[in-house]
N, C-alpha and C positions, 0 to 999 in steps of 0.2 A: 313264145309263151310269155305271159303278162304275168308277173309278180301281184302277191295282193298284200296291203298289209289287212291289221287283224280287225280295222274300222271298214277292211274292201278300201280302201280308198289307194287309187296305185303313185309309185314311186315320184313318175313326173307329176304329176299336181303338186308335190309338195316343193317342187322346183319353182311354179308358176304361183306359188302361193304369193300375194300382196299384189302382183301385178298382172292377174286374171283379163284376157281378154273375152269380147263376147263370147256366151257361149251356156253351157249347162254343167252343173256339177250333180255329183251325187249326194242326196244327205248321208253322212255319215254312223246313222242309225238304223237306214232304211236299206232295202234289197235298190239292188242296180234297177236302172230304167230300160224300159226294153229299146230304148234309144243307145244303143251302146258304142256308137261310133263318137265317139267325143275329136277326134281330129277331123272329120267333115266341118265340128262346128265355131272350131278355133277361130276360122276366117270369116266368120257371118259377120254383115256388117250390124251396127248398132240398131238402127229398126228392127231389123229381123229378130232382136234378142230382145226389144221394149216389147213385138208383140208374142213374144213369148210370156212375156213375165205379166202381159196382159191373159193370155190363156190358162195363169196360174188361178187365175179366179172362176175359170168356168171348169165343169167336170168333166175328170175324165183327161185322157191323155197324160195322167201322172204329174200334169200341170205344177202340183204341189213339191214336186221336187226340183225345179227349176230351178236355177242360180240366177243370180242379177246379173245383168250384163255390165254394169260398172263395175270396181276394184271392191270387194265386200267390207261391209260395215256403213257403205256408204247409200242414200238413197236420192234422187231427184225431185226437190219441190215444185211447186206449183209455177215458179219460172225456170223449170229445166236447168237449174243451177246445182250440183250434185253437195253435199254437206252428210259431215259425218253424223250419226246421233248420236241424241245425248248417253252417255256412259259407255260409248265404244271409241276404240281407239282409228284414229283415220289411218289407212294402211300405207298413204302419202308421208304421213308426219312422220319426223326425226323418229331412226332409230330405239327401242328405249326405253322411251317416257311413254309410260302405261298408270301410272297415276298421278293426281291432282297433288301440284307443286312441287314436283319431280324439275320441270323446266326453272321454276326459282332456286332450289339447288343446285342444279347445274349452272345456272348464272352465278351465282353463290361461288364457286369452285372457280370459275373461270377470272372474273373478280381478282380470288386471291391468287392466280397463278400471274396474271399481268403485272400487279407490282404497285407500288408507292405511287403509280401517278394517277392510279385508276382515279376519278375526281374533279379532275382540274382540268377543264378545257385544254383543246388541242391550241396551242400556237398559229395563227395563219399565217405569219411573216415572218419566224423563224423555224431553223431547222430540226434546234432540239427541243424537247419536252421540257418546257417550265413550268417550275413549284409556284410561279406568281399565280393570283387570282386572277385570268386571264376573262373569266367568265363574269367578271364584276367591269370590263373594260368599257361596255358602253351602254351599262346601265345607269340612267337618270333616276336619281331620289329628290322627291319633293317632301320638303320642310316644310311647319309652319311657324313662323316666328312670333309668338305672342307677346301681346301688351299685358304691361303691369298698370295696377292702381297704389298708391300709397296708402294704406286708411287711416295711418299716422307716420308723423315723420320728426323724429326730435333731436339734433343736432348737438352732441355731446362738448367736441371741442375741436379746433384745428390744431392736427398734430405739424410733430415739427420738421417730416417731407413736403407740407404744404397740403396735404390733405386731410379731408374731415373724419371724424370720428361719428358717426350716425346709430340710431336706433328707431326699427321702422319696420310697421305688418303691412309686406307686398300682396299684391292678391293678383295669379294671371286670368285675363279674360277672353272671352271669344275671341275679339278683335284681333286678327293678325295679318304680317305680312308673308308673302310665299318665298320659298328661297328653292330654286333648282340645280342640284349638283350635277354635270357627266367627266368622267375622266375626258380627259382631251391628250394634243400635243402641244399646247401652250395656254399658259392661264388667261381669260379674259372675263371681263363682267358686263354684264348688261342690265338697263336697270327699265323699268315700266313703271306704271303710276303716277304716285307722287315723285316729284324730283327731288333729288337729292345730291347728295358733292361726291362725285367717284373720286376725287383724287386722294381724300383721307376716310373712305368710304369702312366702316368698320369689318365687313366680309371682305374684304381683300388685306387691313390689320391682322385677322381672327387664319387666313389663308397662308400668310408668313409665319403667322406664329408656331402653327402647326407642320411646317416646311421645317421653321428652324429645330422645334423638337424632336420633329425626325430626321432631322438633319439628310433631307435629300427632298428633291425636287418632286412635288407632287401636281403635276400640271393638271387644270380643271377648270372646265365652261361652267359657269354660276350665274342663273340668272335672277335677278331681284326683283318682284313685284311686292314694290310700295304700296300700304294700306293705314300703316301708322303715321298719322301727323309727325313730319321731325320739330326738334324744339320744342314739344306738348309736354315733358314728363314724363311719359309713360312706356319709355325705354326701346324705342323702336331698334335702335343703333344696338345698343347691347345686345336685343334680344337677336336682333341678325347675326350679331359676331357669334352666340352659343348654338346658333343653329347651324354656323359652319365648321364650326366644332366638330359638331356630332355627324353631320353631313362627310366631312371628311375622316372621319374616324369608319364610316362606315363602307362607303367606297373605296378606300387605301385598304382596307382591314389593317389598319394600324391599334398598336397598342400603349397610348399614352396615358398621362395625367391630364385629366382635362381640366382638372377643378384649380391644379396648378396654374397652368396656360390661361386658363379664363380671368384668373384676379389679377394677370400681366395685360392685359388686353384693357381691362375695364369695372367700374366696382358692382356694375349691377348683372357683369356677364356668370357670376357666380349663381345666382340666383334663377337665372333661365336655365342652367343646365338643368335645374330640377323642376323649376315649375309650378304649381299650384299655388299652396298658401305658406308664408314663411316669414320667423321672426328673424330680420338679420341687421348684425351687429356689424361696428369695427367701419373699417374701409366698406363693405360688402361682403366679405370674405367667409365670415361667420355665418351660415344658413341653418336657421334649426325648423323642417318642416313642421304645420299646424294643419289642423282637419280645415278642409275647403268646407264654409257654408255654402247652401245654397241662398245666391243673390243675384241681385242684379243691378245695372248701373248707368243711368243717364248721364252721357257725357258729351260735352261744349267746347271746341276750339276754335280759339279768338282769329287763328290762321295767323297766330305770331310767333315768332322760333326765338327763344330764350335760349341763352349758351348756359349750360350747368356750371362755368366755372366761374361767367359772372354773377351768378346770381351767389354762389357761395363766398365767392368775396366779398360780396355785398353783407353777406349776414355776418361777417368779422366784424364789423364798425355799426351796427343794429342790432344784433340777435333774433329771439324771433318768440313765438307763443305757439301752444297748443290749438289748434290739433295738429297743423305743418308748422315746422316754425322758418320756414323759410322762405312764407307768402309775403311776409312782409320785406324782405329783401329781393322779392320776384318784382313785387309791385315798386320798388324807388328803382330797380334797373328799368324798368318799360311802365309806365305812368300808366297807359293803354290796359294793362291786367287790371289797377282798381276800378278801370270804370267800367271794364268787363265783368267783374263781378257786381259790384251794383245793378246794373242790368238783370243780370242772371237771380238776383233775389237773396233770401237767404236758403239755409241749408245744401247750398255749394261748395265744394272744398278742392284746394289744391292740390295736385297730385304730383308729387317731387319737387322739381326744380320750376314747376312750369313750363308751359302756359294753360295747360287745359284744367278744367275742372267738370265733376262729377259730383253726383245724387245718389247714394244709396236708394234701391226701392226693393218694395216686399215682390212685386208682379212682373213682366217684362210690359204689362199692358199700363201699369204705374209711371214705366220709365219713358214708357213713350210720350203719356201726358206730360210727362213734364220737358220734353223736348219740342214738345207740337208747335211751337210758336215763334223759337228760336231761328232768327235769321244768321247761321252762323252755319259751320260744320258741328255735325251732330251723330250720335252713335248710339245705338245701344248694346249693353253686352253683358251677357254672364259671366257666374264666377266659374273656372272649370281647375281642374284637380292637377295637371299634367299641362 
């Protein structure tokens, strides 16, 4: 004798329930089928039960009480690939989870039962779980080192370390060089572009510095693609040293002073860490940001490299005049800058220490006329904020 429960529907189906193979059920609402051998139909193979469920459309034969011959809730599209629909649960899937973001809470729980390392990449080359940023190991960050223009520069007094005392509005521009950090297993630099001197190259100054503050070895491949004239004034070296700065601040996830570290390195590396427009006092050290206009700037270099420290010694025994006052101690080191500017016309101005000079213009199409003619190295660039 066959037990019924109170839907008719008997004890073993609810055993076989989720993993129904082909075959027929009964609805649950409806009278049995006069098909009442349900173990004849256990073994049908899967044709035999699509064209059943094909005969669920024509009349007659009770058609309409046929069960799918797949696991229920599920149907077959138009490439015979079986998926659950929408708002039923697949009778495959975990245990469960019967509503939407059920599965992120349980990730959620699991999460917090793993523990403190959940987060941090696995180790490949060691045994235990480490807290370092393992996930930061050989990620490459690209910098860009931007050029400064001086739009004044006036020269207070030489203190008695040997260095000057300056007052001066820096303005950064397009212009800039690239700088690529990746962690490594030993530090090296490479340099592309313009050439310049690796042995006292100021990202590998800016690289120690940051070593000694954290007082531990931070090995990293850095690569340098020169764009700024060296020797022009307009801070290429500086701006490289604050870009490795930041660069290694961000790959170590170190947590230092930078603004300290940057006026040991250099007086104008104070000023890149921030960027855009800014009055700055003293050595450099002094930064007080100003709103960047918008501008732009035709700029000229002689392709002459002027040393900053002799041009400033030069202005000890001449001084200098508005608007730079230390064009005229640019021009007695390198004779070459006055006749550069001659050439150049007027409303050209020096920027820093030298050699290059620049044009304010209202347009960038402004700035180009007035570079169109110039047999020299030429640029043009706006003001930018950052």
């Amino acid at each position: 004798m066959v037990r019924r429960r109170a839907a008719g529907r008997r004890i073993e189906d609810h055993r076989r329930r989720g993993c129904q193979r082909a075959g027929q059920r009964d609805h649950p609402l409806r009278r049995r089928s006069p098909d009442r051998d349900r173990g004849e139909r256990d073994d049908r193979p899967l044709c035999a039960a699509r064209g059943l469920r094909r005969g669920a459309r024509r009349a007659g034969g009770h058609g309409r009480d046929h069960a799918a011959a797949q696991p229920p809730g599920r149907r077959i599209d138009a490439r015979r690939r079986r998926r659950a629909p929408r708002g039923q649960r697949d009778p495959t899937s975990a245990p469960g989870r019967r509503r939407a973001g059920e599965g992120q809470e349980a990730t959620g729980r699991l999460v917090r039962r793993l523990g403190r390392h959940v987060g941090f990449a696995l180790p490949t080359t060691r045994a235990q779980v480490s807290r370092r940023p393992e996930a930061c190991s050989r990620l490459t960050l690209a910098l860009p080192a931007r050029a400064k223009l001086n739009l004044d520069l006036e020269v207070i007094r030489r203190r008695p370390d040997g260095f000057h005392d300056i007052r001066t509005t820096m303005q950064a521009i397009e212009l800039h060089d690239l700088l690529l950090i990746t962690r490594a297993d030993e530090t090296t630099l490479t340099v592309s572009g313009m050439s310049v001197n690796n042995n006292d190259n100021s990202v590998l100054k800016a690289h120690q510095a940051v070593e000694g503050a954290a007082n531990q070895k931070l090995p990293a491949s850095i690569h340098l693609h020169k764009r700024i004239p060296p020797g022009s004034g307009m801070g290429g070296a500086s701006s490289d040293a604050a870009a490795t700065l930041r660069g290694m601040q961000v790959i170590f996830r170190l947590d230092l002073d930078l603004e300290r570290i940057a006026e040991e390195i250099g007086s104008d590396v104070p000023f890149f860490l921030h960027g855009g427009a800014a009055r700055v006092e003293g050595r450099g050290g002094r930064v007080t940001p100003l709103p960047t206009e918008p501008s732009w700037f035709a700029i000229a270099w002689p392709e002459i490299e002027l040393s900053t420290g002799d041009v400033y010694q030069a202005w000890d025994h001449m001084q200098g005049e508005a608007p730079n006052h230390l064009r005229r101690a640019a021009e007695h080191v390198e004779p070459r800058i006055k006749d550069f500017a001659q050439r150049l016309g007027s409303g050209w101005q020096l920027t820093g220490s030298g050699s290059a000079f620049f044009q304010p213009a209202i347009t960038e199409e402004a700035a180009n006329r007035a570079i169109a003619n110039l047999k020299c190295w030429t640029n043009v660039s706006g003001a930018v904020a950052r």
